[in-house]
mmJSON file of the N, C-alpha and C atoms, coordinates in Angstrom:
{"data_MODEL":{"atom_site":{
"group_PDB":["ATOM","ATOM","ATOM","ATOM","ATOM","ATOM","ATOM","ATOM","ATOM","ATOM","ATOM","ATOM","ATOM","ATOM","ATOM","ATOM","ATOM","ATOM","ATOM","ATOM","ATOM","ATOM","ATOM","ATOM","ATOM","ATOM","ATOM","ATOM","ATOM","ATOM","ATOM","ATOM","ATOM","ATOM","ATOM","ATOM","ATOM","ATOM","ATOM","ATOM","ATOM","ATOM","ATOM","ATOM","ATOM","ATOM","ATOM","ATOM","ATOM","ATOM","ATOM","ATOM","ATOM","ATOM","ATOM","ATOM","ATOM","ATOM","ATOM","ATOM","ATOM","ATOM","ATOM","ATOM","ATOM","ATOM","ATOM","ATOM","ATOM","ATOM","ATOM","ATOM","ATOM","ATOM","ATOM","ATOM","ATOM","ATOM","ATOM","ATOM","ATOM","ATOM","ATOM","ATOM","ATOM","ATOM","ATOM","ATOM","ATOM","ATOM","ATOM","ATOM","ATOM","ATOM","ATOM","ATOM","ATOM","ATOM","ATOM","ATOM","ATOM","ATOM","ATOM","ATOM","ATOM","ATOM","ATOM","ATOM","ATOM","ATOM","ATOM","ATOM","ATOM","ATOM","ATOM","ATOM","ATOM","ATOM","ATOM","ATOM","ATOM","ATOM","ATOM","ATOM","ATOM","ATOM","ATOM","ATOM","ATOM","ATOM","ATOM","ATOM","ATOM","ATOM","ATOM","ATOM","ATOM","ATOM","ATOM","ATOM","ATOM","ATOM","ATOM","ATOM","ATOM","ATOM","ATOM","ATOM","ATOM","ATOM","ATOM","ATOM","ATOM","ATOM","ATOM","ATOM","ATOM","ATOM","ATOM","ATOM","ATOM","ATOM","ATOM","ATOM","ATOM","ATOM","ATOM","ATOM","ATOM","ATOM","ATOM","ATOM","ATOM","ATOM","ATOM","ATOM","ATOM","ATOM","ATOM","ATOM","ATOM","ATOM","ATOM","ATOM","ATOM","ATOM","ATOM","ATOM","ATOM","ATOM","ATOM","ATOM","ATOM","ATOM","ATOM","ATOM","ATOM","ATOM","ATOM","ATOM","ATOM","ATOM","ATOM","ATOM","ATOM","ATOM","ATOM","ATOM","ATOM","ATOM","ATOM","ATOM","ATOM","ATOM","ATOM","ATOM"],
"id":[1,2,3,4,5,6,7,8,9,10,11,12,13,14,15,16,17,18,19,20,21,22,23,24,25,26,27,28,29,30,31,32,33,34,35,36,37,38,39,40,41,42,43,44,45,46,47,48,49,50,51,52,53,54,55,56,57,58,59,60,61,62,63,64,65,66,67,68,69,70,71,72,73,74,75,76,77,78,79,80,81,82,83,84,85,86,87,88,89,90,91,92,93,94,95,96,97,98,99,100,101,102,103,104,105,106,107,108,109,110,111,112,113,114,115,116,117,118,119,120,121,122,123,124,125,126,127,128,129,130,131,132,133,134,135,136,137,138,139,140,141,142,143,144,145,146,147,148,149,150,151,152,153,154,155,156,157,158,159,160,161,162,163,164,165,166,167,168,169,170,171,172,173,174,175,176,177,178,179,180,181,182,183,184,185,186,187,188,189,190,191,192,193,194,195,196,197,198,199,200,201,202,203,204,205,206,207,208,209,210,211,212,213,214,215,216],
"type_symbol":["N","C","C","N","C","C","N","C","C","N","C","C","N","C","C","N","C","C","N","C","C","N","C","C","N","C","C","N","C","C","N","C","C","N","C","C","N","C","C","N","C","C","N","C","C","N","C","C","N","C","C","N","C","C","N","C","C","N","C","C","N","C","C","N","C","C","N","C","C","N","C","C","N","C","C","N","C","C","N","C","C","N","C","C","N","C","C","N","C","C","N","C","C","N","C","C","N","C","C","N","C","C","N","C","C","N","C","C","N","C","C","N","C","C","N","C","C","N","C","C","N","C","C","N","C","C","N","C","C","N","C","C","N","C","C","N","C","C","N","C","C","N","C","C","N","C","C","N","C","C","N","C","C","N","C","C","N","C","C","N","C","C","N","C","C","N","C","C","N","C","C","N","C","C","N","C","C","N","C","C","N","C","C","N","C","C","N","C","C","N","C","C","N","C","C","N","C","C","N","C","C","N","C","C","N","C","C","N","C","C","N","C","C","N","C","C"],
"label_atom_id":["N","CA","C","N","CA","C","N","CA","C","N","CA","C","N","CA","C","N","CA","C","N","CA","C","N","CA","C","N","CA","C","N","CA","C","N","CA","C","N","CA","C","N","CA","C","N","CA","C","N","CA","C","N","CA","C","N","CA","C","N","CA","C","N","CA","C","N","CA","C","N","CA","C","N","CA","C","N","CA","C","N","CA","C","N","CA","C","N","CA","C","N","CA","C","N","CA","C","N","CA","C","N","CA","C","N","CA","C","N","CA","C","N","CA","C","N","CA","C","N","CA","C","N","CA","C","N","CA","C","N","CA","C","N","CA","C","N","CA","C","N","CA","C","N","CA","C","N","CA","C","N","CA","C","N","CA","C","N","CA","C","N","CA","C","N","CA","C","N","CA","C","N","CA","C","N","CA","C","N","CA","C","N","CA","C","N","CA","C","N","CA","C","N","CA","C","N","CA","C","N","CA","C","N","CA","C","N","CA","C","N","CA","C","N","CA","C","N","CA","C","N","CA","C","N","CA","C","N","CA","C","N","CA","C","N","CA","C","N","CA","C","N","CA","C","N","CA","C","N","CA","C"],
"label_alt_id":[null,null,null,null,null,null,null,null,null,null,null,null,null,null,null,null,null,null,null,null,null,null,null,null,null,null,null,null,null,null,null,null,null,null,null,null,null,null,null,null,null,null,null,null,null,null,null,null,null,null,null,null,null,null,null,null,null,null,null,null,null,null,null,null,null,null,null,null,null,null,null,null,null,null,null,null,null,null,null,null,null,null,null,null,null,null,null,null,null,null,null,null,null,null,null,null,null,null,null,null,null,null,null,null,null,null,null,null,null,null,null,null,null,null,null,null,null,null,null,null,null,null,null,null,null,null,null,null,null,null,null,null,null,null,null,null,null,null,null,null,null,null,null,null,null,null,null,null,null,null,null,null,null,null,null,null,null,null,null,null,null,null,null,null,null,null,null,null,null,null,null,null,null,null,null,null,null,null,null,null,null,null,null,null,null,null,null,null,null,null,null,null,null,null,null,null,null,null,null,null,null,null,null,null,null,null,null,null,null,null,null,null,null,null,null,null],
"label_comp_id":["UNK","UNK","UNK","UNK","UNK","UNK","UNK","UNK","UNK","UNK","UNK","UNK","UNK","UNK","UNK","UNK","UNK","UNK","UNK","UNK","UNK","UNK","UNK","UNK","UNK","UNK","UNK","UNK","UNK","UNK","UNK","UNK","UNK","UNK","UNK","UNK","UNK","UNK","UNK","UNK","UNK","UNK","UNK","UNK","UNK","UNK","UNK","UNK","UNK","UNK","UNK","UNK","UNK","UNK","UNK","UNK","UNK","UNK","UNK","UNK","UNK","UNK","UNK","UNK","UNK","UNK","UNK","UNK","UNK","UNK","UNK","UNK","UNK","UNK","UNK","UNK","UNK","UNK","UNK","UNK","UNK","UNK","UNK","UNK","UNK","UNK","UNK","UNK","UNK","UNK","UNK","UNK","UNK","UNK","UNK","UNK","UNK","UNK","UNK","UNK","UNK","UNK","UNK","UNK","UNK","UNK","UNK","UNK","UNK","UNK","UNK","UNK","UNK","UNK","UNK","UNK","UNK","UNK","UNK","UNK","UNK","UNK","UNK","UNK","UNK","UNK","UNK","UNK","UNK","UNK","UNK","UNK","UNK","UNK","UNK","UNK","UNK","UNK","UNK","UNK","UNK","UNK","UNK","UNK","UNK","UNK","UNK","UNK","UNK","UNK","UNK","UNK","UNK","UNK","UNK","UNK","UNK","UNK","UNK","UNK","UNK","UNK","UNK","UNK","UNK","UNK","UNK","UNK","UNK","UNK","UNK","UNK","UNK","UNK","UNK","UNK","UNK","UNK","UNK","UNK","UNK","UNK","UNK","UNK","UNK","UNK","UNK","UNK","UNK","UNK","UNK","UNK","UNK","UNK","UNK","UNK","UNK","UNK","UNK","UNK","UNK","UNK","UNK","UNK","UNK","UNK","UNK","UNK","UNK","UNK","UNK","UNK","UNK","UNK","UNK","UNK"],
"label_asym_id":["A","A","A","A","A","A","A","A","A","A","A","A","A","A","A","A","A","A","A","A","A","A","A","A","A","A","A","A","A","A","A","A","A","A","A","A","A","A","A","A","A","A","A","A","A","A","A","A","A","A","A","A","A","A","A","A","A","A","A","A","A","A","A","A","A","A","A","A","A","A","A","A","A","A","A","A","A","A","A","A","A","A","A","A","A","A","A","A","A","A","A","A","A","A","A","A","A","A","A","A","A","A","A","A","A","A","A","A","A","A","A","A","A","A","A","A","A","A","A","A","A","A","A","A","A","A","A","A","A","A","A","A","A","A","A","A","A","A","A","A","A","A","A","A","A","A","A","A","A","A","A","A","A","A","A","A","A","A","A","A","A","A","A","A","A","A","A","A","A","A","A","A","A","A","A","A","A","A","A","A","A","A","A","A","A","A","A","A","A","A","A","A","A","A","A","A","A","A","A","A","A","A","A","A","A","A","A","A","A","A","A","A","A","A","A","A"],
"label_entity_id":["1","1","1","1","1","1","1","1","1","1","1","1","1","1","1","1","1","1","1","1","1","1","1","1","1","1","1","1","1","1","1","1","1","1","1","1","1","1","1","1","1","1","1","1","1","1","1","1","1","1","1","1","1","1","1","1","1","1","1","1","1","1","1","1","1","1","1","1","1","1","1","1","1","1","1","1","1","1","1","1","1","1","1","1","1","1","1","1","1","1","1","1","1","1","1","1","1","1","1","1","1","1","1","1","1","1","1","1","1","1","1","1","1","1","1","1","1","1","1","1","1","1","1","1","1","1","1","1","1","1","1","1","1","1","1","1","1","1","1","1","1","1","1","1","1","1","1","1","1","1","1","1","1","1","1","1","1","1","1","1","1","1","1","1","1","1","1","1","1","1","1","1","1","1","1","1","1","1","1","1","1","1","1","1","1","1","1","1","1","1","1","1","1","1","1","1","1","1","1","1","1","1","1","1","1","1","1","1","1","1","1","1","1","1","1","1"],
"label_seq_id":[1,1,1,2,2,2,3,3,3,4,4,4,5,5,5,6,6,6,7,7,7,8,8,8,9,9,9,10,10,10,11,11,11,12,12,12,13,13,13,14,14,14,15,15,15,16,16,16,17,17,17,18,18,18,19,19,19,20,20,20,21,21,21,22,22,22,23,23,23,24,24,24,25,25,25,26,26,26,27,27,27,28,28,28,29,29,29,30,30,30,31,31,31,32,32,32,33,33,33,34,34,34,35,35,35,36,36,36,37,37,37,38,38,38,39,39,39,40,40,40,41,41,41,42,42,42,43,43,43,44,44,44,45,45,45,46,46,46,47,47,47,48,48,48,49,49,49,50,50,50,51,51,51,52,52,52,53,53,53,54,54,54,55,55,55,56,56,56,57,57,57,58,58,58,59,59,59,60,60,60,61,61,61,62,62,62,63,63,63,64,64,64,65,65,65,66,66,66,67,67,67,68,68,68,69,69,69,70,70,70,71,71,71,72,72,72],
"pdbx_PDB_ins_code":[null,null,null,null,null,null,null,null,null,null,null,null,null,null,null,null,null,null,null,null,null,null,null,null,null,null,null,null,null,null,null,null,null,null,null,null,null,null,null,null,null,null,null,null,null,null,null,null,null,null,null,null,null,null,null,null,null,null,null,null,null,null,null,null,null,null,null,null,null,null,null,null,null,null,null,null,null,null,null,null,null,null,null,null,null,null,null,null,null,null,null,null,null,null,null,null,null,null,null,null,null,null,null,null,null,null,null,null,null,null,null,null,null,null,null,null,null,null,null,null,null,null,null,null,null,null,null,null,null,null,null,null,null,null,null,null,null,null,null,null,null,null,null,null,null,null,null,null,null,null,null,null,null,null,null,null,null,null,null,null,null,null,null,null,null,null,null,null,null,null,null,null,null,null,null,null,null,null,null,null,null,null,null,null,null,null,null,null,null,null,null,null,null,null,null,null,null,null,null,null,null,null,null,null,null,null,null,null,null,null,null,null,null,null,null,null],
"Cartn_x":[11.113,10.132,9.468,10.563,9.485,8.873,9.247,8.069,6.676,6.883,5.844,4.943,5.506,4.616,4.478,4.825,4.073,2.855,3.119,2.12,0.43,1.178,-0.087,-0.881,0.225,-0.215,-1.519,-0.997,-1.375,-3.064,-3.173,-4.286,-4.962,-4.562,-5.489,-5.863,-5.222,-5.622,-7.307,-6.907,-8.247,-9.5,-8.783,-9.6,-10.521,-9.848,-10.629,-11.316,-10.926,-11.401,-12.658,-13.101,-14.093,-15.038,-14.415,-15.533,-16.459,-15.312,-15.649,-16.754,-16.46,-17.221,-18.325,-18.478,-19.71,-20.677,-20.023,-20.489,-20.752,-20.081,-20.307,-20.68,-19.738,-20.216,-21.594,-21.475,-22.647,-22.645,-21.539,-21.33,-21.136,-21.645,-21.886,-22.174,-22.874,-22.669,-21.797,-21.864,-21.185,-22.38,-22.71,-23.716,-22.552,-23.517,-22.911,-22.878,-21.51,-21.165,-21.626,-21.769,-22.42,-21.107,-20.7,-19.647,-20.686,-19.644,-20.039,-19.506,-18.09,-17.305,-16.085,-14.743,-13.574,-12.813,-13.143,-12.24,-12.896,-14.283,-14.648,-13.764,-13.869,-13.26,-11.782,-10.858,-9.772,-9.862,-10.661,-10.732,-10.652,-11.825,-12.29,-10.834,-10.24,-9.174,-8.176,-7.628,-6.848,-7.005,-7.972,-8.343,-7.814,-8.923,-8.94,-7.161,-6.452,-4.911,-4.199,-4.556,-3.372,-4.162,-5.391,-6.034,-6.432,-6.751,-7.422,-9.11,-10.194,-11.249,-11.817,-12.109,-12.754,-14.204,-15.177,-16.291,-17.455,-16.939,-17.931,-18.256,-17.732,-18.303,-18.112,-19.264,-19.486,-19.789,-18.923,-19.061,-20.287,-21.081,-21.879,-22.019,-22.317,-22.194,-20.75,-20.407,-18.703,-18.027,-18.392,-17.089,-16.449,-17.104,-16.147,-15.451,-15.289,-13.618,-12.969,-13.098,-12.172,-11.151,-12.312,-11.809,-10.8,-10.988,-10.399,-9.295,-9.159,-7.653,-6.86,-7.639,-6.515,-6.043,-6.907,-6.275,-5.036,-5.234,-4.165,-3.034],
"Cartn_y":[-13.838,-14.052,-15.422,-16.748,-17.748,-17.67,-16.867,-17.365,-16.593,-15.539,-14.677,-15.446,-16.38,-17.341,-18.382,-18.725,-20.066,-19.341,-18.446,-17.699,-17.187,-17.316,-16.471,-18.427,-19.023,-20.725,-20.889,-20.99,-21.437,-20.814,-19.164,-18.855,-19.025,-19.609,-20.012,-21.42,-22.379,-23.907,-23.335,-22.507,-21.901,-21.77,-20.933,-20.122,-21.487,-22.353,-23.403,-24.831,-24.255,-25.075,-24.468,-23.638,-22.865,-22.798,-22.706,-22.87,-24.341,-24.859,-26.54,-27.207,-26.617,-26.788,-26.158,-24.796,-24.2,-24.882,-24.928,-25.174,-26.691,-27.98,-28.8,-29.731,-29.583,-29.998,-29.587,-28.292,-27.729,-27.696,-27.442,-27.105,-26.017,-24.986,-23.695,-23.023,-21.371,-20.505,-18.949,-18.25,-16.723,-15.469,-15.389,-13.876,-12.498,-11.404,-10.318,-10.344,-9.747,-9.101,-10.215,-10.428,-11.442,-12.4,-13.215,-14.133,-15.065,-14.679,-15.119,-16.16,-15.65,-17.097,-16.855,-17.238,-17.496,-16.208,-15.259,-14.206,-13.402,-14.149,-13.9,-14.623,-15.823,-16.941,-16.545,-15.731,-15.633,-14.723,-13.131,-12.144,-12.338,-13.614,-13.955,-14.271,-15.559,-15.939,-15.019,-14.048,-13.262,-12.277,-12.373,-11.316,-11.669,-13.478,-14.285,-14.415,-14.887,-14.978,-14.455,-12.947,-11.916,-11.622,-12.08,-11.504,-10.054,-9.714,-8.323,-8.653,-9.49,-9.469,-8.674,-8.322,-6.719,-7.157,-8.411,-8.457,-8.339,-7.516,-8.039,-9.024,-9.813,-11.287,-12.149,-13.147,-13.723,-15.418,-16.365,-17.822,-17.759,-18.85,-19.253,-20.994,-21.753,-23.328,-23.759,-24.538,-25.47,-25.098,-24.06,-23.017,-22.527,-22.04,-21.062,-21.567,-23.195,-23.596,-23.509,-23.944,-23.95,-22.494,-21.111,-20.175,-19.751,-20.265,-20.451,-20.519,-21.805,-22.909,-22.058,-21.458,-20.481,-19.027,-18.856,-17.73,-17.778,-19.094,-19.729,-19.714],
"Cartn_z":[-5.731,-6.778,-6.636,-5.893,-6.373,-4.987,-3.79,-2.726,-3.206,-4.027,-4.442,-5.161,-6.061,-6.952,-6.264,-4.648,-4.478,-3.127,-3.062,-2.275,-3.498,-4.199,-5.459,-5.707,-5.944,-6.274,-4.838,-3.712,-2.264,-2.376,-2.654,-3.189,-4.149,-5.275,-6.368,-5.927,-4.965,-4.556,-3.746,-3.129,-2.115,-2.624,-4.086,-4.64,-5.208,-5.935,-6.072,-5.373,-4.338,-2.958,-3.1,-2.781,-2.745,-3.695,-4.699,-6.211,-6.06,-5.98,-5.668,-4.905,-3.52,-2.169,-2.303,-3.154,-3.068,-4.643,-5.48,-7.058,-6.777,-6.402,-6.452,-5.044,-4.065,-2.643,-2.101,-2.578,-1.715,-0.518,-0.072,1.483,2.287,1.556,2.128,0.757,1.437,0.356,1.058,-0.174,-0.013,0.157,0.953,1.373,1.236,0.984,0.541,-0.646,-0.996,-2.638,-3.339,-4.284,-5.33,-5.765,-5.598,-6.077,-7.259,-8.204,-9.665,-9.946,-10.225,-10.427,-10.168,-10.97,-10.812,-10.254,-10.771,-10.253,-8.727,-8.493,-7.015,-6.015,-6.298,-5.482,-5.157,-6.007,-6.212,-5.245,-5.665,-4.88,-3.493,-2.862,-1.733,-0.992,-1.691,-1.15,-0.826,-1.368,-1.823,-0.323,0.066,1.0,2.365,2.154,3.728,3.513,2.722,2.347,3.27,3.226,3.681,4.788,5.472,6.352,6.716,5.61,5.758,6.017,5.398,6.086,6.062,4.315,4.591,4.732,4.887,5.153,4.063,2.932,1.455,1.308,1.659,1.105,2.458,2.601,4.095,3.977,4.173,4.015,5.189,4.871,5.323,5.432,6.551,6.76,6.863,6.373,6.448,5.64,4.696,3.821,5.151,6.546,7.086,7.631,7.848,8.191,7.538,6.365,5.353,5.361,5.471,5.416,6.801,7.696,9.342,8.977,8.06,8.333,6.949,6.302,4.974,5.465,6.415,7.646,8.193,9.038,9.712,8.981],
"occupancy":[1.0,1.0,1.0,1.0,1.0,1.0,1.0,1.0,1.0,1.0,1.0,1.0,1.0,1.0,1.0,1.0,1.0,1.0,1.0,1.0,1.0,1.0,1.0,1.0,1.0,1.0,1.0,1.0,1.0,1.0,1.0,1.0,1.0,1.0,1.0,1.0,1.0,1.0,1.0,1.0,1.0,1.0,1.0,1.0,1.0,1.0,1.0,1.0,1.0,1.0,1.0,1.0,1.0,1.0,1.0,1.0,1.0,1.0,1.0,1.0,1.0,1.0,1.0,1.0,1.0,1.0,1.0,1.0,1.0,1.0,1.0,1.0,1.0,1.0,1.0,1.0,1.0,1.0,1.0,1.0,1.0,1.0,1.0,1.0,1.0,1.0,1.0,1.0,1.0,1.0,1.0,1.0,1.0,1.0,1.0,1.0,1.0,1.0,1.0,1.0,1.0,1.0,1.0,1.0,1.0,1.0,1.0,1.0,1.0,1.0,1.0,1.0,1.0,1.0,1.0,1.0,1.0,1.0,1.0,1.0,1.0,1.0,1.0,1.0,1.0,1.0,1.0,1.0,1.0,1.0,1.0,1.0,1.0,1.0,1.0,1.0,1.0,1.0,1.0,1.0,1.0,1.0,1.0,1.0,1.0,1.0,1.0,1.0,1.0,1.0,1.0,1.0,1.0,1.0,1.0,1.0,1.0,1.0,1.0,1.0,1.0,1.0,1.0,1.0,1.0,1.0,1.0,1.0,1.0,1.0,1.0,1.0,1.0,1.0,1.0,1.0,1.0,1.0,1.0,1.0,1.0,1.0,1.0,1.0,1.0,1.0,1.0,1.0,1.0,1.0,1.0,1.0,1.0,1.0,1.0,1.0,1.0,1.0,1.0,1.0,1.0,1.0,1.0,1.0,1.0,1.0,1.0,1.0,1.0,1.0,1.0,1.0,1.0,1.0,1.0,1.0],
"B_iso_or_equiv":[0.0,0.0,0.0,0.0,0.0,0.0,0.0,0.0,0.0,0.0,0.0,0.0,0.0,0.0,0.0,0.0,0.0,0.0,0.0,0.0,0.0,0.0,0.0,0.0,0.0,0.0,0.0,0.0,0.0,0.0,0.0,0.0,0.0,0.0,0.0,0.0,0.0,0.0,0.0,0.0,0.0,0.0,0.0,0.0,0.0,0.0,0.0,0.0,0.0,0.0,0.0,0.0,0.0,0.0,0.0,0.0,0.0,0.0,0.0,0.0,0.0,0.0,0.0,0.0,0.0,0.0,0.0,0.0,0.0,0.0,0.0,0.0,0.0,0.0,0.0,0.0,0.0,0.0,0.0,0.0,0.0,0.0,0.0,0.0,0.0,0.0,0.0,0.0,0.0,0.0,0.0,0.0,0.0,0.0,0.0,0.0,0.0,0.0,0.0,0.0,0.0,0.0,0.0,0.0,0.0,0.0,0.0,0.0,0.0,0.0,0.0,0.0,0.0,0.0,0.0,0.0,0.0,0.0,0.0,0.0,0.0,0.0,0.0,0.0,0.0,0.0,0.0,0.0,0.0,0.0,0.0,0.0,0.0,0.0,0.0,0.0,0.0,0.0,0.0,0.0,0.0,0.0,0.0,0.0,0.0,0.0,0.0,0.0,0.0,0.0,0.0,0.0,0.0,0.0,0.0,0.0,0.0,0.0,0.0,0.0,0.0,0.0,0.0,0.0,0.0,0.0,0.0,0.0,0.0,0.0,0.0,0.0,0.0,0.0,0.0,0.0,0.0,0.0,0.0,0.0,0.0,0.0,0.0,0.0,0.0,0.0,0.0,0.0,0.0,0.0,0.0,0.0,0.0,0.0,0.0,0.0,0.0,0.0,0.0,0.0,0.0,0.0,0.0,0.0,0.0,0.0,0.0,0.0,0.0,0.0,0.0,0.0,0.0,0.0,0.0,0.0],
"pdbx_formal_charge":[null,null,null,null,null,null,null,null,null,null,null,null,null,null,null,null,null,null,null,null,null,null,null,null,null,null,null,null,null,null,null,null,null,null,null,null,null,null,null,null,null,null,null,null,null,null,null,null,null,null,null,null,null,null,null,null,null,null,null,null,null,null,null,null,null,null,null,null,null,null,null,null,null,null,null,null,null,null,null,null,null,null,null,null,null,null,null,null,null,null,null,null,null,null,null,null,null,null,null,null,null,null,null,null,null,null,null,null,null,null,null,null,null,null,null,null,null,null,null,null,null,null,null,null,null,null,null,null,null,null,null,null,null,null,null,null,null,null,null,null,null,null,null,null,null,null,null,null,null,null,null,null,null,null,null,null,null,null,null,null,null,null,null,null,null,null,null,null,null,null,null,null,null,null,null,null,null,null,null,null,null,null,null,null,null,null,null,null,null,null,null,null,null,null,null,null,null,null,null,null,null,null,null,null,null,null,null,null,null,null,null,null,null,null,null,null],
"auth_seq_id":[1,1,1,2,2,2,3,3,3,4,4,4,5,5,5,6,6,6,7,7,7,8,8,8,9,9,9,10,10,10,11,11,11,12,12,12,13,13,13,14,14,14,15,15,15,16,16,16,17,17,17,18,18,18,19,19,19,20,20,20,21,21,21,22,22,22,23,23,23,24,24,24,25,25,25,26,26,26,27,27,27,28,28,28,29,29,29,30,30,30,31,31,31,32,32,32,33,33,33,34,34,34,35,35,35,36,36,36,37,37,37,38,38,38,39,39,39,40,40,40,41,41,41,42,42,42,43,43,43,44,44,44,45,45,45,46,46,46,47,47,47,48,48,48,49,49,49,50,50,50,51,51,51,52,52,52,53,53,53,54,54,54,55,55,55,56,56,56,57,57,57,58,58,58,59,59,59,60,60,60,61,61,61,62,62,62,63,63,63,64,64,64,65,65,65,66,66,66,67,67,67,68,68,68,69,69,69,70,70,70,71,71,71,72,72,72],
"auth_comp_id":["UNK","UNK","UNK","UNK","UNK","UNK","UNK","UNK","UNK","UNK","UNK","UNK","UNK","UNK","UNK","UNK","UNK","UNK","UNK","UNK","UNK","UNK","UNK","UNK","UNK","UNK","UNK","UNK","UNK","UNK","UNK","UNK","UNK","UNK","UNK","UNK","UNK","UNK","UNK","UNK","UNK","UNK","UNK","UNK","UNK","UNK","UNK","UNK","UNK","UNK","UNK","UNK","UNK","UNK","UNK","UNK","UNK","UNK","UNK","UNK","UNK","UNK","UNK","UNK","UNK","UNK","UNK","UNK","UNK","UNK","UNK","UNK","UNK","UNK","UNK","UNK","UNK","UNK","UNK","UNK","UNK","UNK","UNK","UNK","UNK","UNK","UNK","UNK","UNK","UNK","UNK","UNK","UNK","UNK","UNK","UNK","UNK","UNK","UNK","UNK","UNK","UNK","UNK","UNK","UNK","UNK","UNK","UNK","UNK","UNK","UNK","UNK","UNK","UNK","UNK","UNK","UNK","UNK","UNK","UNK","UNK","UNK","UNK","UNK","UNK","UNK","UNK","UNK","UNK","UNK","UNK","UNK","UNK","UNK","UNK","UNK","UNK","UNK","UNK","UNK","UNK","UNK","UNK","UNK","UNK","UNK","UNK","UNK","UNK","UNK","UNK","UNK","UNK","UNK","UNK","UNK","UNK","UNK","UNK","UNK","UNK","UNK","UNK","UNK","UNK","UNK","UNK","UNK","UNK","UNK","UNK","UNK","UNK","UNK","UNK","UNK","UNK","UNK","UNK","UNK","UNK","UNK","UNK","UNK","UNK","UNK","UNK","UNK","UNK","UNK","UNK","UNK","UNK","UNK","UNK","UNK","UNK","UNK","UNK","UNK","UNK","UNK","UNK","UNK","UNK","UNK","UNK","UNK","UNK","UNK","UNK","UNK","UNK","UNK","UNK","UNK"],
"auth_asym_id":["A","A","A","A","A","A","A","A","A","A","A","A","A","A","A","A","A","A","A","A","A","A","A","A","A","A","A","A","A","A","A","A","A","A","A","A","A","A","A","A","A","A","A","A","A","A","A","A","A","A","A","A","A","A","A","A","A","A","A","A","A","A","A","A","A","A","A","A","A","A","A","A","A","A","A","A","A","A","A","A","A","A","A","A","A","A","A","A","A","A","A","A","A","A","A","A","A","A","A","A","A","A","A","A","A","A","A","A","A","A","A","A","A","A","A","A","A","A","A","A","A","A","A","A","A","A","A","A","A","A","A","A","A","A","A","A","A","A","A","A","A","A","A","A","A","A","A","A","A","A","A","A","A","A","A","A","A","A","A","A","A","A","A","A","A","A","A","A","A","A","A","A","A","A","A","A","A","A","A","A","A","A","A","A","A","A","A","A","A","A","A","A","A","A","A","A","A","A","A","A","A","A","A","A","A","A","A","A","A","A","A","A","A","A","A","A"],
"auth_atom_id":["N","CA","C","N","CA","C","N","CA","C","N","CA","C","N","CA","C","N","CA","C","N","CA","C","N","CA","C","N","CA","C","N","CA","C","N","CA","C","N","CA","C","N","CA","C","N","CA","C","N","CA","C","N","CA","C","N","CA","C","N","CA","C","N","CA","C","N","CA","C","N","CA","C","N","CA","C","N","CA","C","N","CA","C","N","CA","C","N","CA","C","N","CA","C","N","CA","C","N","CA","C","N","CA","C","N","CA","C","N","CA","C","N","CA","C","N","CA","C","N","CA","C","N","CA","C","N","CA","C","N","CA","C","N","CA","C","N","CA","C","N","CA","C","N","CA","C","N","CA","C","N","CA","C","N","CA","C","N","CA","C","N","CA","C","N","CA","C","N","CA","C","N","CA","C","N","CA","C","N","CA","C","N","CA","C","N","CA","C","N","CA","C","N","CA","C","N","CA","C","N","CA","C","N","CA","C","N","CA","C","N","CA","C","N","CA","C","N","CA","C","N","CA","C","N","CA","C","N","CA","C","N","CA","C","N","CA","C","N","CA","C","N","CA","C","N","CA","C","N","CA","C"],
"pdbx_PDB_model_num":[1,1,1,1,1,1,1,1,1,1,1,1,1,1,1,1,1,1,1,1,1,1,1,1,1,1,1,1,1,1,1,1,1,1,1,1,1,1,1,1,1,1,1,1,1,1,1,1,1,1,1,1,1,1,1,1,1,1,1,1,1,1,1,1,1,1,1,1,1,1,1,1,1,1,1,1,1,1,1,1,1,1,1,1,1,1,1,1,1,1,1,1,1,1,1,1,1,1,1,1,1,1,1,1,1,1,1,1,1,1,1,1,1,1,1,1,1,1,1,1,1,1,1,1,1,1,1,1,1,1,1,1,1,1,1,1,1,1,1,1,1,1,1,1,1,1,1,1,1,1,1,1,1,1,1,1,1,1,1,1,1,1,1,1,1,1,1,1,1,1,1,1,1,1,1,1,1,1,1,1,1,1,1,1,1,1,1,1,1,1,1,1,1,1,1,1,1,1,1,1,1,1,1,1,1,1,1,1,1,1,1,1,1,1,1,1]
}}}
């Protein structure tokens, strides 16, 4: 149970990496599905996380390292 909750934690840090970088850095955006807000970012992460990559949603500029290294 707690690796389950520090794996769910590890993705919500992402998830707000991302909000961040895109809402305030401005260092990339998300093409495709429409990312709104919090529960996109989550979704997004959640995906790149477990590496499934289903491709709805597409970083664009210096989001896609970020997304590289949450792969990794």
């Amino acid at each position: 149970m707690t690796l389950l909750l520090v794996h769910i934690a590890e993705i919500g840090k992402y998830a707000i990496t991302y909000g961040v970088s895109v809402s305030i850095l401005e260092i990339g955006v998300f093409e495709g599905a429409l990312v709104t807000g919090a529960m996109s970012y989550l979704y997004y992460s959640g995906v790149i996380y477990t590496t499934l990559g289903l491709g709805d949603i597409e970083p664009q500029g210096h989001i896609r390292f970020i997304t590289a290294m949450e792969a990794l």
